[in-house]
C-alpha positions in Angstrom: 84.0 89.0 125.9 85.5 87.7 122.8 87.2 90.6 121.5 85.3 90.0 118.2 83.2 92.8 118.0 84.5 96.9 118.7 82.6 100.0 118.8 84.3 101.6 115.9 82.4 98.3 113.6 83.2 95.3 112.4 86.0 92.9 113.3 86.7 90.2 111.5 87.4 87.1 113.4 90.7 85.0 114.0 89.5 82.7 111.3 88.4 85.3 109.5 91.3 87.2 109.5 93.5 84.0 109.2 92.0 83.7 105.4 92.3 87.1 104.4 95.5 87.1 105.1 96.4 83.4 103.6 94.3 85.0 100.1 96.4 88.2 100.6 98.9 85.9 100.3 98.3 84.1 97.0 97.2 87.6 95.5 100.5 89.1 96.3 102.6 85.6 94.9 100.0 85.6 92.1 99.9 89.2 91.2 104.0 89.4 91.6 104.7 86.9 89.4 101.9 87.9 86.4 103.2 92.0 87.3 107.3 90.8 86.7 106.6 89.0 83.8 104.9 91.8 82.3 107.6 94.5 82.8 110.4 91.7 81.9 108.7 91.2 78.8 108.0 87.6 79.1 107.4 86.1 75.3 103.8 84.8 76.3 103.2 88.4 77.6 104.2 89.9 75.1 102.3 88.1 72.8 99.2 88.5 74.5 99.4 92.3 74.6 100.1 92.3 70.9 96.6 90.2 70.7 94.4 92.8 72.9 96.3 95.6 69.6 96.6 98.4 72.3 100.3 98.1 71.7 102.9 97.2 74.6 102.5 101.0 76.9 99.9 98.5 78.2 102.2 95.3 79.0 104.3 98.1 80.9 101.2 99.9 82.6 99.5 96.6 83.7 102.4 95.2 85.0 103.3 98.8 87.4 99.9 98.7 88.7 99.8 94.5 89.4 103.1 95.4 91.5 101.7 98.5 92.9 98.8 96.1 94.1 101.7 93.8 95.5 102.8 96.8 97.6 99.6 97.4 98.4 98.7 94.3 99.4 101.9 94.1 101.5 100.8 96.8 104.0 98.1 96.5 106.5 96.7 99.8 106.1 96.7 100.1 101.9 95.2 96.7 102.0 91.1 97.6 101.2 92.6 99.9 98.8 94.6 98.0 96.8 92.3 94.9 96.6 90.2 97.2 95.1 92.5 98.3 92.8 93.1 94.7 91.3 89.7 94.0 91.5 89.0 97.1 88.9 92.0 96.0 87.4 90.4 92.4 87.0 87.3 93.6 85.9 89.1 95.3 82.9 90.7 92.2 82.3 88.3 90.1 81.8 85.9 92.5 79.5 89.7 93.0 77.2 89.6 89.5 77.6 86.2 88.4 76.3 86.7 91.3 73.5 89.5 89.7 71.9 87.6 86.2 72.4 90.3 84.8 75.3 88.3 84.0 78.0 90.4 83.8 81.0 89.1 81.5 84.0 92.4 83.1 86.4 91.2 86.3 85.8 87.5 85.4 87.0 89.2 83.5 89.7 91.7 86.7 90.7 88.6 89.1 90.5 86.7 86.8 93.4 89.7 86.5 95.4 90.7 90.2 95.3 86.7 91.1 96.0 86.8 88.8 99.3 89.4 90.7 100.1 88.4 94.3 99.8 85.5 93.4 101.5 87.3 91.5 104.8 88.9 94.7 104.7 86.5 97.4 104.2 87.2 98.6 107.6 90.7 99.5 106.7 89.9 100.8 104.2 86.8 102.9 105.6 89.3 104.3 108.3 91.5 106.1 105.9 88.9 108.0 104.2 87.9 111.5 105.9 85.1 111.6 108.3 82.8 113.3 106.4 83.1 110.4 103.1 82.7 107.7 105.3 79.2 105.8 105.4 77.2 104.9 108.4 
């Protein structure tokens, strides 16, 4: 037997698992950089936020949950569930984005990568929910 396959569901295979974890990654180097220079008020950040006109709380509130994702990201069992956190937090980047007319190919890019993810790790993430939430 291969060892790919368990009776609890899917198992990603080595090279399957090999790229989740090499875009896990570049999400967390990614999402750690774009998260510190939020909070450390970076001037192209700054200016940015002032752009969307929801004021800076934002900067500071975008920038916690892209290093909350980091954390997330970070360990093996939060994985599922914080993909999907920066993929929700994508997704409202790029509609604030096309609102304020500055279409933003990383954030596309970001929302596709953290996606994959969530999805390689759906099983992760379906173990932590309680039996009786959890789909067939």
């Amino acid at each position: 037997m291969s060892g790919q396959k368990t009776s609890a569901g899917h198992r990603p295979g080595r090279a399957t698992d090999i790229t989740l974890l090499v875009l896990q990654a570049l999400l967390v180097l990614v999402f750690l950089a774009a998260g510190a220079a939020k909070l450390a008020g970076a001037e192209p950040m700054v200016e940015a936020f002032d752009q969307i006109g929801a004021g800076q709380w934002l900067r500071y509130f975008v920038g916690s949950l892209e290093l909350l994702g980091v954390i997330g990201l970070l360990v093996p069992r939060l994985v599922g569930f914080a993909a999907l956190g920066l993929v929700s937090l994508m997704a409202g980047a790029i509609i604030t984005n096309l609102v304020v007319d500055a279409f933003s190919l990383l954030a596309v890019i970001l929302l596709l990568l953290s996606t994959t993810v969530a999805w390689g790790r759906r099983d992760r993430t379906r173990a932590l929910l309680p039996q009786g939430q959890q789909a067939s």
